[in-house]
C-alpha beads as a LAMMPS data file, in Angstrom:
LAMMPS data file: protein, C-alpha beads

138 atoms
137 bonds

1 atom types
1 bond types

-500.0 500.0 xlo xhi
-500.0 500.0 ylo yhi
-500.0 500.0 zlo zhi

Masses

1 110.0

Atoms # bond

1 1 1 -285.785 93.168 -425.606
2 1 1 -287.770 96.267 -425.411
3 1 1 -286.786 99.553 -426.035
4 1 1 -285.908 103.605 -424.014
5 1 1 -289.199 104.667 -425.593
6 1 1 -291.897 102.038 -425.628
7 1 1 -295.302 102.948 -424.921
8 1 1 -294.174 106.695 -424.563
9 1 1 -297.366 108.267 -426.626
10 1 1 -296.173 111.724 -428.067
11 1 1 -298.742 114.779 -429.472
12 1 1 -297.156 117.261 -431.464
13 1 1 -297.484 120.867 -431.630
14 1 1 -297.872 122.835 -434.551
15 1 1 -298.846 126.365 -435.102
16 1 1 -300.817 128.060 -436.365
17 1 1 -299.741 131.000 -438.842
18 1 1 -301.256 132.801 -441.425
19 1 1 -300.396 131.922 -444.925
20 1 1 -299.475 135.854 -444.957
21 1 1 -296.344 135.001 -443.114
22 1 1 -294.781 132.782 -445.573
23 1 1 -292.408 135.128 -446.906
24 1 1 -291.143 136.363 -443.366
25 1 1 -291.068 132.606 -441.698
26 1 1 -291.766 130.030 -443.519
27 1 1 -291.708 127.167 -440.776
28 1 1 -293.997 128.860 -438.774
29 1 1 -296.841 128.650 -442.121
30 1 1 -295.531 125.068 -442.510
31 1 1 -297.155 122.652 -440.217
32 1 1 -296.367 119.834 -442.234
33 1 1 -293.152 119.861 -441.910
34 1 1 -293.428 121.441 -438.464
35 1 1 -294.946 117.701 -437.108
36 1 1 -292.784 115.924 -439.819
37 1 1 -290.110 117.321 -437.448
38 1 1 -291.888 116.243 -434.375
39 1 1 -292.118 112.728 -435.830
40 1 1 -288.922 112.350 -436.766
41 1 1 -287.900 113.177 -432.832
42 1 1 -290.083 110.711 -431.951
43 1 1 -289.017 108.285 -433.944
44 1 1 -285.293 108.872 -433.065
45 1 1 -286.299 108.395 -429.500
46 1 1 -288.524 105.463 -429.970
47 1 1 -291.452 107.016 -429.165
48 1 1 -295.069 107.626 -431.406
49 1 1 -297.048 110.423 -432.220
50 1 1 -300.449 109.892 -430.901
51 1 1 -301.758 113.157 -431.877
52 1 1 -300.735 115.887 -434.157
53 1 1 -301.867 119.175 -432.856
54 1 1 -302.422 122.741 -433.951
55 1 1 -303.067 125.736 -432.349
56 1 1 -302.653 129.926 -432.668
57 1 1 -302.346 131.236 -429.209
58 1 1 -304.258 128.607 -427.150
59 1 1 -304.519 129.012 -423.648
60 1 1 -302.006 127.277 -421.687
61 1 1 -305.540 125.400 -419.522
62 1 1 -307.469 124.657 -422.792
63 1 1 -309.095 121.248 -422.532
64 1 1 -307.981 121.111 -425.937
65 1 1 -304.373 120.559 -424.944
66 1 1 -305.529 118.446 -422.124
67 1 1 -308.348 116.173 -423.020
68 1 1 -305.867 112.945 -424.592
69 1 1 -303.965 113.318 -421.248
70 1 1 -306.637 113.055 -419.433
71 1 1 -307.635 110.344 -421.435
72 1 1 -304.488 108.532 -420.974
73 1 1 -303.321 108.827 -424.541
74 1 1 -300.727 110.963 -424.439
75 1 1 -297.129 111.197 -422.094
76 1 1 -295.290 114.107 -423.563
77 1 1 -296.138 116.876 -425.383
78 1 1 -293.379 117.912 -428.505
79 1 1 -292.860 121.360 -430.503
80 1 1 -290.568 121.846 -433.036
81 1 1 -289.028 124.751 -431.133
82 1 1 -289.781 127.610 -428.723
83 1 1 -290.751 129.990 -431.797
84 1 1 -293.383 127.278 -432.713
85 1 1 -294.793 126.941 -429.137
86 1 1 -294.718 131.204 -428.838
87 1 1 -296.765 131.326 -431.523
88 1 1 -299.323 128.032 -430.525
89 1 1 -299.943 129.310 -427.464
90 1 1 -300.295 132.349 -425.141
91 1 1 -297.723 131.487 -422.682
92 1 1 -294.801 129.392 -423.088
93 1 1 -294.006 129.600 -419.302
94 1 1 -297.057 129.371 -417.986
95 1 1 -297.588 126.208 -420.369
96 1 1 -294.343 124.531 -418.735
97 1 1 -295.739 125.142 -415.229
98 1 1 -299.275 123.287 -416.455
99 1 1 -297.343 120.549 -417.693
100 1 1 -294.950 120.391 -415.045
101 1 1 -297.931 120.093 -412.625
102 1 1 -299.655 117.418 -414.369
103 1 1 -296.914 115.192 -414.653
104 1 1 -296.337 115.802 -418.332
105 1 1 -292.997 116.228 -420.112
106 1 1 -292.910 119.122 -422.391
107 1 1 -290.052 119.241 -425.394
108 1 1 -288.589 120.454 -428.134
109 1 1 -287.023 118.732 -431.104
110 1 1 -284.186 121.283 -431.580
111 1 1 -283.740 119.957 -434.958
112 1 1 -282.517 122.240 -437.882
113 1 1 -285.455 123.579 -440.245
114 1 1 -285.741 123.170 -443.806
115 1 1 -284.269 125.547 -445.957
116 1 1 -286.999 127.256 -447.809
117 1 1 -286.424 128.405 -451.375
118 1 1 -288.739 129.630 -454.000
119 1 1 -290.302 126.575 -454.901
120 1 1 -290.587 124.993 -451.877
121 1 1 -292.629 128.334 -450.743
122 1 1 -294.511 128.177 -453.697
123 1 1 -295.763 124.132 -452.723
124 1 1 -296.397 125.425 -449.024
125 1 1 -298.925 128.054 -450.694
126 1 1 -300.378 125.788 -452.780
127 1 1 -300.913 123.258 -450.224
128 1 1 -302.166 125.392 -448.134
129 1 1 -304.318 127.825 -450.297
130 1 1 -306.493 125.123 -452.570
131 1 1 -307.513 122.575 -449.838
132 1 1 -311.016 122.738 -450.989
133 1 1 -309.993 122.261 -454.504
134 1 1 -308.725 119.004 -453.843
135 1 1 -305.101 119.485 -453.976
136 1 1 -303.371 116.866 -450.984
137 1 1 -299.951 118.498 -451.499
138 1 1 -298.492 115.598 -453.312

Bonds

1 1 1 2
2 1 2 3
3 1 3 4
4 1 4 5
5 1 5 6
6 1 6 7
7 1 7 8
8 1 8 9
9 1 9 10
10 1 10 11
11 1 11 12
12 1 12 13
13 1 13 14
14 1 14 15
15 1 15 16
16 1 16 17
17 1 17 18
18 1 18 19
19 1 19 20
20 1 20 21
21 1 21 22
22 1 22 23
23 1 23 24
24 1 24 25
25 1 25 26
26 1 26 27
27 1 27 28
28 1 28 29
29 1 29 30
30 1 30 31
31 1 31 32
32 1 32 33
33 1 33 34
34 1 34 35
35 1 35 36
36 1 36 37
37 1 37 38
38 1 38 39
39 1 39 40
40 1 40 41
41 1 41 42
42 1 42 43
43 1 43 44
44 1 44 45
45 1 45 46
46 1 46 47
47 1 47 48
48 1 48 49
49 1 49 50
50 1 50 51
51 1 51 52
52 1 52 53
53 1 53 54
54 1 54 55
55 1 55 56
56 1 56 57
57 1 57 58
58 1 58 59
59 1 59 60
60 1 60 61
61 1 61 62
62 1 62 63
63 1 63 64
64 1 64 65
65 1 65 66
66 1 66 67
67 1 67 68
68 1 68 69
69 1 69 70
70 1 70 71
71 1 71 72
72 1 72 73
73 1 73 74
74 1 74 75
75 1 75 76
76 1 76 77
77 1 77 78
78 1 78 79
79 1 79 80
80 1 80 81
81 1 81 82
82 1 82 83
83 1 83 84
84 1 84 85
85 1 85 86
86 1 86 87
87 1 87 88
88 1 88 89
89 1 89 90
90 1 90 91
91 1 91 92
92 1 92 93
93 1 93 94
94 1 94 95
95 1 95 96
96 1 96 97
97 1 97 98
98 1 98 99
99 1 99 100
100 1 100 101
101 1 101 102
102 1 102 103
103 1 103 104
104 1 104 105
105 1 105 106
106 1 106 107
107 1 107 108
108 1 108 109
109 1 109 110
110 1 110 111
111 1 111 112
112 1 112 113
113 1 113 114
114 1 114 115
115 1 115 116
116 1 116 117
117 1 117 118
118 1 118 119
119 1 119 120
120 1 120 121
121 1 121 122
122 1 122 123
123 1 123 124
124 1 124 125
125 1 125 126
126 1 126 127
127 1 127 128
128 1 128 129
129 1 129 130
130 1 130 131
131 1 131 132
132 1 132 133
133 1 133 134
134 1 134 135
135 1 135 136
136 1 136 137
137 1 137 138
């Protein structure tokens, strides 16, 4: 018996944000959790992530976007939510009509964001300040 979501090959969307913004939004800063989000969608649905993405204001034509669709790798495109995909790209609307005419489902998990307190702010800058230093966020 196969499953609603075999073969469907999922990239997800992150953004993007300055680690400036942490205090203000934290999700936005926090693309790991951002496509930890997208994966769990996926995985509700049945579906994989073939590619996480991540993007500040990419054009809504990039070949960046397109290139695994082209390729036949990827069937749907996922964000966490529209704030996520405001901020990824230039044009939310203008990214549904690209995807609309190339045959490729666009979504959004919808699904509630972490809660962010003090220390789990704190392990978002670290993680994201000392890459270089060797520090995997563990």
């Amino acid at each position: 018996m196969t499953g609603a979501g075999d073969g469907v090959r999922v990239a997800a969307i992150a953004s993007l944000t300055p680690l400036e913004e942490l205090d203000s939004d934290p999700f936005l800063v926090d693309t790991r959790s951002q496509h930890a989000m997208c994966a769990r969608w996926a995985a509700d649905k049945g579906y994989v992530v073939a590619r996480e993405l991540l993007f500040y204001r990419l054009r809504p034509d990039h070949c960046g976007l397109w290139a695994d669709v082209e390729a036949g790798l990827v069937d749907l495109f996922v964000a966490p939510n529209e704030r996520v995909l405001a901020r990824a790209l230039t044009s939310v609307p203008e990214f549904f009509a690209e995807c609309e005419r190339r045959g490729v489902r666009l979504a959004t998990a919808g699904l509630d964001e972490p809660a962010y307190d003090a220390a789990m702010k704190a392990s978002v800058h670290r993680r994201l300040s000392m890459p270089t230093a060797g520090y995997n966020g563990c």
